[in-house]
MARGU-842050 format. One record per residue (C-alpha): x negated, y, z negated; residue in three letters. Coordinates in nm, 3 decimals, m for minus. Layout:
<recs>
       x       y       z res
       X       Y       Z ALA
...
</recs>
This chain:
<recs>
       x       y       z res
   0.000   0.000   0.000 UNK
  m0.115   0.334   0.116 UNK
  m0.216   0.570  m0.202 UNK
   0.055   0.825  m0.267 UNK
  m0.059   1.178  m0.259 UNK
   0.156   1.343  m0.088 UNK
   0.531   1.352  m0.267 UNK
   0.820   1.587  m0.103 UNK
   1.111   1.639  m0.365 UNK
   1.479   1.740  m0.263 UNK
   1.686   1.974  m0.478 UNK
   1.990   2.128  m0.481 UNK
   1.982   2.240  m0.807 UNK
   2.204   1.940  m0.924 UNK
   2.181   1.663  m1.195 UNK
   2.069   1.450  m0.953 UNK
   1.808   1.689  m0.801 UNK
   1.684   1.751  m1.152 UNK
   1.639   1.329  m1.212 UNK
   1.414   1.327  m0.885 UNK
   1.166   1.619  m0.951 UNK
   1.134   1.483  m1.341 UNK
   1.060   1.142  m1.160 UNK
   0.841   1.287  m0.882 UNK
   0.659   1.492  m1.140 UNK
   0.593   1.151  m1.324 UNK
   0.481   0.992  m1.031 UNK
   0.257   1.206  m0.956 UNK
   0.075   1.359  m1.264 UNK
  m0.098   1.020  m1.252 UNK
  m0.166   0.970  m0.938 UNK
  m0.309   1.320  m0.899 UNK
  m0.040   1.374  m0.669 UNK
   0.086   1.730  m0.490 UNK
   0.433   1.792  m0.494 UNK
   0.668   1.977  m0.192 UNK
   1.012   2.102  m0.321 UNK
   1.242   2.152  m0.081 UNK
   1.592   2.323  m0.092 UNK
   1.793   2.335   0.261 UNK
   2.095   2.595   0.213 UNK
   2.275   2.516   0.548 UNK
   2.538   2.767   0.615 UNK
   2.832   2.610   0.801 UNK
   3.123   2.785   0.940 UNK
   3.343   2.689   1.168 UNK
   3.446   2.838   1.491 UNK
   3.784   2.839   1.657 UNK
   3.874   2.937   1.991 UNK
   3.891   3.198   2.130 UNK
   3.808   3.367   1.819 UNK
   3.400   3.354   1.734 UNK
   3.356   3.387   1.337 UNK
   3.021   3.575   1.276 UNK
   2.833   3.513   0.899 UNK
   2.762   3.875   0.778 UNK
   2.351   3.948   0.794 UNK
   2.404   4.078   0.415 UNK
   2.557   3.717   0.320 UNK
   2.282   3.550   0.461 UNK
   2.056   3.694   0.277 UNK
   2.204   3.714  m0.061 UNK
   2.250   3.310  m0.041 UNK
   1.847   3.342   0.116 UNK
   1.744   3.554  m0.187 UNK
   1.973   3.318  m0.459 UNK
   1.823   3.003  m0.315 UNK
   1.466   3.124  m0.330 UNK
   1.505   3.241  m0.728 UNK
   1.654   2.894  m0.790 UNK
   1.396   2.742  m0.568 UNK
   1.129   2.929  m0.743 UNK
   1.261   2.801  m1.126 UNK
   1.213   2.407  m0.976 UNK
   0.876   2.533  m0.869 UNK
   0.800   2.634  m1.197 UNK
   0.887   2.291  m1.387 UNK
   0.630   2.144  m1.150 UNK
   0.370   2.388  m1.142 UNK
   0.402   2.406  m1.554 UNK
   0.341   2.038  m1.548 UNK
   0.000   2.061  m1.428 UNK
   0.062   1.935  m1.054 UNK
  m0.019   2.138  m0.719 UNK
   0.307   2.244  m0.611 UNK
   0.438   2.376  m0.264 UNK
   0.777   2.515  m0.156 UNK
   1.006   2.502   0.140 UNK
   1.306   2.678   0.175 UNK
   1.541   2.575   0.465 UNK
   1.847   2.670   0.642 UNK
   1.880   2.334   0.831 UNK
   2.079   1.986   0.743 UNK
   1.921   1.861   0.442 UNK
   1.823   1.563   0.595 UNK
   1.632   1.704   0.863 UNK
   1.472   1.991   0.627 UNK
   1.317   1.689   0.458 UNK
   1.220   1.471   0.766 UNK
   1.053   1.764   0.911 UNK
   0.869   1.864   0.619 UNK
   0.761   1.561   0.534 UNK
   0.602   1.497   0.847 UNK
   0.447   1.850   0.845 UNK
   0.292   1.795   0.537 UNK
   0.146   1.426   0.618 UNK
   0.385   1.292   0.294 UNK
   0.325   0.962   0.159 UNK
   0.672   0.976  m0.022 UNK
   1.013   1.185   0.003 UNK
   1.185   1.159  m0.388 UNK
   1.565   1.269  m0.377 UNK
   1.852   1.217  m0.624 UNK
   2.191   1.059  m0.511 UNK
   2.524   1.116  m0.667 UNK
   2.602   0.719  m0.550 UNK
   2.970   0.843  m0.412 UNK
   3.162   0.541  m0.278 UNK
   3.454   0.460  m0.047 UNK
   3.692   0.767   0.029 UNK
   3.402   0.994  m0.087 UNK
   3.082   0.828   0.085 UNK
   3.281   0.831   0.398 UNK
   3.403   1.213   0.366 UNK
   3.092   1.378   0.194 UNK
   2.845   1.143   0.389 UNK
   2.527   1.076   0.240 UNK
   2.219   1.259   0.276 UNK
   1.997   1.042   0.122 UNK
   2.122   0.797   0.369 UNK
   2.041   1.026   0.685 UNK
   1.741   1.111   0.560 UNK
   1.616   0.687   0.539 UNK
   1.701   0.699   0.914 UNK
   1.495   1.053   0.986 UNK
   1.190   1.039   0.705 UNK
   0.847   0.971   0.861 UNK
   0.752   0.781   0.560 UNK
   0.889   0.587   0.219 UNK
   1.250   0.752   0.048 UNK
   1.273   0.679  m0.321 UNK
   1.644   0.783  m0.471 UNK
   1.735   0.838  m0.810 UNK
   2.041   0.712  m0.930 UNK
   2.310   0.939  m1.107 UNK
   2.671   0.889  m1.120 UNK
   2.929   1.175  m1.140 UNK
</recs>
């Protein structure tokens, strides 16, 4: 097995976010590990014909500026805990935010939480984690939480 030094972290500033950077930070403080956060804030609107809905300039970057201060607090956790620590702030899919990073930054390991939705849910909220497996350039470790 290839030595891990490399570790990209997902967050979205949820319970399950916060599992994966405590796990990725404990991963890699041994290992002498760096650590990429990355937070993907894809705005999606919908259009209908024939009328084109247009996102305000001012609302895209207030939820820029509030995703970067949140990013910057995850940042924090890692860089407090001794490990190199990089961020990435997106406005892409999640999944591809992390694929492409990952593969940017030569990553050995992509650490993400999942909220393990089932059924009705899995099929309507769709799974990141899951699109990610299919786009990541290397290994995908999840951690487990249950709403």
């Amino acid at each position: 097995m290839k030595k891990i030094e490399t570790i990209v972290v997902a967050v979205d500033f949820s319970v399950g976010s916060d599992a994966a950077l405590e796990a990725a930070i404990e991963l890699a403080r041994p290992l002498g590990a760096e650590i990429h956060v990355v937070h993907s804030y894809e705005l999606r609107v919908p259009t209908m014909m024939p009328y084109e809905v247009a996102i305000p300039q001012s609302f895209i970057d207030e939820t820029r500026n509030a995703a970067a201060a949140k990013l910057a607090v995850e940042v924090r956790k890692v860089s407090d805990a001794g490990i190199t620590v990089h961020s990435h702030l997106a406005d892409t899919p999640a999944a591809s935010a992390l694929a492409s990073t990952a593969e940017s930054v030569g990553a050995d390991l992509i650490v993400m939480g999942t909220r393990g939705h089932t059924g009705l849910k899995h099929i309507i909220l769709g799974s990141v984690a899951e699109r990610t497996l299919h786009a990541a350039p290397c290994s995908v470790m999840t951690v487990k939480t249950v709403d």
